[in-house]
C-alpha positions as a printed Julia matrix, in Angstrom:
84×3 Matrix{Float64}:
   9.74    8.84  -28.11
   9.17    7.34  -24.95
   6.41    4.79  -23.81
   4.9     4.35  -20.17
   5.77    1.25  -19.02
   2.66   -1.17  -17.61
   2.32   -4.73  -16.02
  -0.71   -5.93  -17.79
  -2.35   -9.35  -15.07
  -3.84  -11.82  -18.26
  -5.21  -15.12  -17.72
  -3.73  -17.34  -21.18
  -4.24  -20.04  -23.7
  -2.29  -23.23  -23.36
  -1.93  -27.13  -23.97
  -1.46  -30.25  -21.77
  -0.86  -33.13  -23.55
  -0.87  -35.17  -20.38
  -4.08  -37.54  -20.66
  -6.65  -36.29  -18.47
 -10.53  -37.54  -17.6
 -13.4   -35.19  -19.11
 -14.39  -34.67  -15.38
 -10.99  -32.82  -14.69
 -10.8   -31.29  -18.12
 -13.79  -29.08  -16.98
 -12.4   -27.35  -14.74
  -9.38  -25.82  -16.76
  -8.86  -22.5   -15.79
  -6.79  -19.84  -18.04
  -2.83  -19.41  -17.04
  -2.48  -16.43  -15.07
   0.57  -14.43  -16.53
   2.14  -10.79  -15.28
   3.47   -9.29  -18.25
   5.72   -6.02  -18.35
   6.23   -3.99  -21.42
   6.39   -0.35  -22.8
   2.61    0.04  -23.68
   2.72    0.95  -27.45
  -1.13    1.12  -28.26
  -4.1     0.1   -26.75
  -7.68   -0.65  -29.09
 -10.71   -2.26  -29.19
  -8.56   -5.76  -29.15
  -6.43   -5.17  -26.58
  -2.8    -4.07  -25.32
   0.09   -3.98  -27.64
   3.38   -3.71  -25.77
   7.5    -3.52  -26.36
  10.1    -4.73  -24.69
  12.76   -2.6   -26.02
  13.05    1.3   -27.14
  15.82    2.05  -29.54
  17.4     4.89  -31.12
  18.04    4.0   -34.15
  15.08    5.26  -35.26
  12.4     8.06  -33.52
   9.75    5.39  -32.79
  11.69    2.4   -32.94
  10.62   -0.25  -30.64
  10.98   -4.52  -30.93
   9.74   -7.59  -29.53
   5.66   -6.95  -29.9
   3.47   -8.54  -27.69
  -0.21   -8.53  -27.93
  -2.37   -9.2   -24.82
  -6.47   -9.56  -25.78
  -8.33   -7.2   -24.17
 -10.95  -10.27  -22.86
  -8.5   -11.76  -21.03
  -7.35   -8.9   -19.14
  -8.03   -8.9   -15.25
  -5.92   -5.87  -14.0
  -3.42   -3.12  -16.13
  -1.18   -1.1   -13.74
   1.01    2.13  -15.03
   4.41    2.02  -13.59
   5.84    5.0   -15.09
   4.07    8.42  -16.21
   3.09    8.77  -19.13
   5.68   11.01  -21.47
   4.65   14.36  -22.88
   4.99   14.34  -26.72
């Protein structure tokens, strides 16, 4: 089977461990992130994408990535998506 393939725009988690003054702290924002996968499943959580299709088996697929769905800002379909 074949997946559509999507760039999913997320805004992510991550650390500093530079020191840093409360004042500045305050204003972290989330890491914006473009993210390009075969979209696998989508549900009340969010996007779960693939970077790879193989044959080996009829849905086989590896490398999962899950993207929350409240974190999402913009999901655009690059291919159409297959008939089953």
């Amino acid at each position: 089977m074949h997946y559509p393939i999507i760039v999913v725009d997320w805004g992510d988690a991550f650390i500093d461990t530079d020191d840093f003054d409360v004042k500045d702290a305050a204003k972290t924002t989330p890491v914006m992130r473009r993210t390009v996968g075969f979209l696998i499943a989508k549900n009340k959580h969010g996007y779960v994408l693939a970077t790879d299709e193989f044959a080996k088996k009829k849905d086989g697929v590896s490398a999962k990535m899950f993207v929350p769905l409240g974190m999402v800002k913009r999901v655009t379909q690059m291919t159409p998506t297959p008939e089953e």
